[in-house]
C-alpha positions in Angstrom: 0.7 -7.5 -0.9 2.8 -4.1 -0.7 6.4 -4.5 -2.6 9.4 -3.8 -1.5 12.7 -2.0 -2.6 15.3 -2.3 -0.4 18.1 0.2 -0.7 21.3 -0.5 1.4 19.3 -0.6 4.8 17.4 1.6 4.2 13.5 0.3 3.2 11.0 1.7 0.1 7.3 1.0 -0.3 5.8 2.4 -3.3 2.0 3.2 -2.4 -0.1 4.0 -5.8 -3.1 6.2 -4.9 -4.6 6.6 -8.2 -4.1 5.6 -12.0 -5.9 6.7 -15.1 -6.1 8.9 -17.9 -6.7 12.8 -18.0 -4.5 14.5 -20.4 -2.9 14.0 -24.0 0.2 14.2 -24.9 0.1 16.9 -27.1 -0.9 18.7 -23.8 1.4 17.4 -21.2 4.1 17.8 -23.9 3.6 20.6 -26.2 6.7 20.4 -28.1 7.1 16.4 -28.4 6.6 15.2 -32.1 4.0 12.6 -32.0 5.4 10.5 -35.0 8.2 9.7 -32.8 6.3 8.5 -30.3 4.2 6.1 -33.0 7.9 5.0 -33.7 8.4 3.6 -30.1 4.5 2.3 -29.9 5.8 -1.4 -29.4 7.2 -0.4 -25.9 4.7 2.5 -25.2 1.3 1.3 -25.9 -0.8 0.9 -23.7 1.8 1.7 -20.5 2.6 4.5 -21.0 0.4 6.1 -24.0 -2.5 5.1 -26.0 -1.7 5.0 -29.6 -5.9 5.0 -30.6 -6.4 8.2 -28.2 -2.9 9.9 -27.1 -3.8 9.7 -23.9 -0.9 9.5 -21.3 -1.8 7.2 -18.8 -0.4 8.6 -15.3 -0.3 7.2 -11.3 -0.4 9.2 -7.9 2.0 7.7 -6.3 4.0 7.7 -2.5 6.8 6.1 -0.7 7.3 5.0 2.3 10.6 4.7 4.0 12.0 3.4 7.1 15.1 4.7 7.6 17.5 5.2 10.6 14.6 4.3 13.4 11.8 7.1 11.5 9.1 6.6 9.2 8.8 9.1 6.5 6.5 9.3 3.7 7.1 11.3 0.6 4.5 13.3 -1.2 0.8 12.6 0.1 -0.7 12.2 -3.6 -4.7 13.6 -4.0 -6.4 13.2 -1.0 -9.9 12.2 -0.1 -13.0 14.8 -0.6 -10.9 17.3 -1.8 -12.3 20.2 -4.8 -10.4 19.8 -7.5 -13.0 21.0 -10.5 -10.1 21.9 -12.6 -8.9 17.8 -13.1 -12.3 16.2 -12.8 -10.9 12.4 -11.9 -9.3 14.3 -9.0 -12.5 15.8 -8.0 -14.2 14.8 -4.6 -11.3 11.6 -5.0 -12.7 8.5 -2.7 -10.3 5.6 -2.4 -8.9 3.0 0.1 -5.0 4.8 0.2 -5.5 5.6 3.9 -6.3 2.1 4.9 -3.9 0.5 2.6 -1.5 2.8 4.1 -1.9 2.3 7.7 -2.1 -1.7 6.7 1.7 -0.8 6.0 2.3 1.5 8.8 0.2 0.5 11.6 -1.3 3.7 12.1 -1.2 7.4 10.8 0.9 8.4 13.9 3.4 6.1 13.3 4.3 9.0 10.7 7.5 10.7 11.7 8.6 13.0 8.3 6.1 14.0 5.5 8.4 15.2 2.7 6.6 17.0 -0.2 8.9 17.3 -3.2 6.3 20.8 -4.2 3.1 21.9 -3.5 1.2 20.9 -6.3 -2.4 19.1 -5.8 -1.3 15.7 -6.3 1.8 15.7 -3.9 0.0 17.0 -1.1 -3.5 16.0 -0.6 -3.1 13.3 1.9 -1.2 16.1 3.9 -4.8 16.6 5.4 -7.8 14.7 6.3 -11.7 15.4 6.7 -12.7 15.9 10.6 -15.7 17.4 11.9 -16.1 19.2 9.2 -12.4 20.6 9.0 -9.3 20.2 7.3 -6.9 18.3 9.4 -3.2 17.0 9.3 -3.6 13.3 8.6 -0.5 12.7 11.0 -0.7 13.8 14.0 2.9 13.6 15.4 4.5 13.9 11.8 6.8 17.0 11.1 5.7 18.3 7.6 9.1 19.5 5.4 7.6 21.6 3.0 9.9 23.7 -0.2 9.9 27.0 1.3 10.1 28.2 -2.2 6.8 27.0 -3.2 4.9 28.4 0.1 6.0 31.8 -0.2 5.1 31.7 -4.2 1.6 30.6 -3.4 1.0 32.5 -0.5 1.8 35.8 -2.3 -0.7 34.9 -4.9 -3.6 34.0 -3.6 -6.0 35.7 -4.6 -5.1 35.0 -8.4 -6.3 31.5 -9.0 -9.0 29.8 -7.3 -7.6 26.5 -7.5 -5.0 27.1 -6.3 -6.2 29.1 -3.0 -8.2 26.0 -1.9 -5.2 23.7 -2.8 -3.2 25.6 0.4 -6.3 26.0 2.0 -7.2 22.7 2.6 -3.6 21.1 2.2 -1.1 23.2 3.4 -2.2 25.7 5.9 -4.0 23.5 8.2 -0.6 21.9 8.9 1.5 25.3 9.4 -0.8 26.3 11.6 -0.7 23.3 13.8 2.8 24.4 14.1 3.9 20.8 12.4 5.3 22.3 9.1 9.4 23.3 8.2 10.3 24.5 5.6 13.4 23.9 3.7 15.6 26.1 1.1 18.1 24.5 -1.2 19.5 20.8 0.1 18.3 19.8 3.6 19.6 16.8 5.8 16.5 14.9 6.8 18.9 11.5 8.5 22.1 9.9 8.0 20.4 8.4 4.4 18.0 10.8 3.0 18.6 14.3 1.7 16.1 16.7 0.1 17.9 18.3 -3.1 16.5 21.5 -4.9 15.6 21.2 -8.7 13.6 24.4 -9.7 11.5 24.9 -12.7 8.6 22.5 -12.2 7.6 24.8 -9.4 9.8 27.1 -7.3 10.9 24.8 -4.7 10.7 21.7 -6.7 13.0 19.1 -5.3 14.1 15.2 -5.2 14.8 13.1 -2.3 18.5 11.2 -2.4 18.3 8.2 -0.6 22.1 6.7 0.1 23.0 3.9 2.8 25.2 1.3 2.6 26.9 1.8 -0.8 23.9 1.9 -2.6 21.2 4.8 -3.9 17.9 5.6 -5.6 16.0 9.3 -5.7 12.6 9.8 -5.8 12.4 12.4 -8.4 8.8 14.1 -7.9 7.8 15.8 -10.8 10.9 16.6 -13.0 9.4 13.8 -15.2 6.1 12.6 -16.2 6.6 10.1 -18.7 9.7 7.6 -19.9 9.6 9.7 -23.2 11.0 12.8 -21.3 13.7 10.9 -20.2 14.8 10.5 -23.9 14.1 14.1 -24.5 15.0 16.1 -21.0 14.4 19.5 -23.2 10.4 18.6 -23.2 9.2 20.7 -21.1 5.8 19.5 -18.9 2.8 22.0 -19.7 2.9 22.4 -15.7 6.6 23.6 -15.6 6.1 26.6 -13.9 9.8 27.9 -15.5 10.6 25.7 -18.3 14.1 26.7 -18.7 14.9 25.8 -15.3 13.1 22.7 -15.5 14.7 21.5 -18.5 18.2 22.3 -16.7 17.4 20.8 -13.2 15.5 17.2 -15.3 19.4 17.5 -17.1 21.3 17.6 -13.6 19.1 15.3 -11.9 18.8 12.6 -14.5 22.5 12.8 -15.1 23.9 12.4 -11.7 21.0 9.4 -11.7 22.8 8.1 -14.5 26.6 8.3 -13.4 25.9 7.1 -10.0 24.0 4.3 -11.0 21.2 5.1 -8.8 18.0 3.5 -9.2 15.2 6.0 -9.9 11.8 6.2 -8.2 9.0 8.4 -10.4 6.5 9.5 -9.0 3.7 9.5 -12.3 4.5 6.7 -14.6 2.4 4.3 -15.2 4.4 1.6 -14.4 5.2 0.3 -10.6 8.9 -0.1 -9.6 12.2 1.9 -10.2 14.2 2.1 -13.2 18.3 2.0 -14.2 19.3 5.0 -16.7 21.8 5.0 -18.8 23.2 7.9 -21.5 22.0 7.3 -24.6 23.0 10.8 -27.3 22.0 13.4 -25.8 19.5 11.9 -23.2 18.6 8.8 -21.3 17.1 5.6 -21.7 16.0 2.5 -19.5 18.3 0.2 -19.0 16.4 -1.8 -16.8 13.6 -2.3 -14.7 14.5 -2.7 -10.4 12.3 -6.1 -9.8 10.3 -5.3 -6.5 9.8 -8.0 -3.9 7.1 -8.8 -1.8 7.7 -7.6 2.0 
């Protein structure tokens, strides 16, 4: 049964696409000292890291939200039959995400707002579906708010990196040229609840979605964080930060105002389901709690 996070009136279901193991630790994180996480094994192990292979265990993961009369789904995780040779568990990915989704939704058109924090593989699959043999966007009536940073970086390059070519190819373009796709610079109002917020460094036009209604907040931070352990140390940069300096400042800024406003915070890869309290702790953060979900 889908679970729910209700945040002033505004409602949340996570939707997990995907969970396994592809990377190390020593790769996501180049500079993060292994001994220290063997120090914090007893909360780690197996959630969030193996200990026997230092492996990082990681989820695709969306959100739906209703909020003020629109349906709006943020970041479209891996996608279906997609060529992804460069993360093999990604490869040709065949799973039930579509039908689970529309068992919450209804049906794909019932999609008004796509949000996709960056264009990165596994936030923007599901942007596009298989149809007669071509790429097309999964929701028909849905207008597609893409980081206008991230589109013009990737269409300059192409050319330069394979993967990435058929990663717009298939996921992106097919939905600007349908004429559904807006682009969006800096902060952008989507309704009276949600705002899209820049936070450059992970890619270009990396950003996080504020949700505020009714007193209360949360943000779905996309990809400024990929593990609890980051949250401790903010300066670990990801070995997909496209800028690290930036990243390490905007996974400060973001974190923080998390933090001080007492906002519950929705990741995007952890291996854990549900949102979490921060709290300061030195110069970084820790949990302070788990947000229960509850069953719609």
């Amino acid at each position: 049964m889908p679970q729910l996070l209700r945040v002033g009136e505004v409602d949340i279901v996570p939707l997990l696409e995907w969970q396994g193991t592809f990377i190390t630790r020593g790769t996501l994180l180049p500079s993060s000292d292994a001994a220290e996480w063997s120090d914090n094994a007893s909360w780690l192990d197996p959630t969030f890291w193996s200990a026997q292979t230092d492996g990082v265990p990681l989820h695709s993961r969306s959100y739906v939200i209703r909020s003020d009369g629109q349906l709006i789904l943020v970041d479209t995780g891996i996608g279906n039959g997609k060529n992804r040779p460069q993360v093999p568990p990604f490869n040709g990915l065949d799973t039930d995400y579509l039908s689970r989704l529309c068992d919450e939704i209804g049906d794909v058109e019932a999609v008004d707002v796509v949000i996709n924090t960056h264009i990165h593989q596994d936030h923007v699959g599901w942007n596009t579906r298989l149809v007669d043999g071509q790429w097309r966007p999964t929701f028909p009536r849905a207008t597609y708010l893409l980081p206008g940073a991230d589109y013009e970086e990737w269409n300059r390059s192409r050319g330069s990196d394979a993967g990435a070519d058929e990663v717009f190819l298939d996921s992106v373009l097919p939905v600007v040229d349908t004429g559904q796709a807006s682009f969006y610079t800096g902060e952008r109002v989507v309704d009276q609840n949600i705002t899209i917020v820049a936070a450059p460094g992970h890619s270009p036009g990396s950003s996080v979605v504020m949700i505020v209604s009714a007193g209360e907040s949360a943000v779905i931070t996309g990809d400024i964080v990929h593990t609890p352990m980051q949250l401790a140390h903010p300066e670990q940069h990801l070995v997909f930060d496209a800028d690290p300096v930036r990243a390490v400042s905007s996974r400060r800024t973001v974190l923080a105002a998390v933090a001080d406003a007492g906002s519950i915070m929705l990741p995007a890869h952890f291996g854990r389901a549900g949102g979490l309290w921060l709290t300061r702790d030195g110069s970084g953060f820790s949990i302070a709690e788990w947000v229960p979900l509850t069953a719609e």
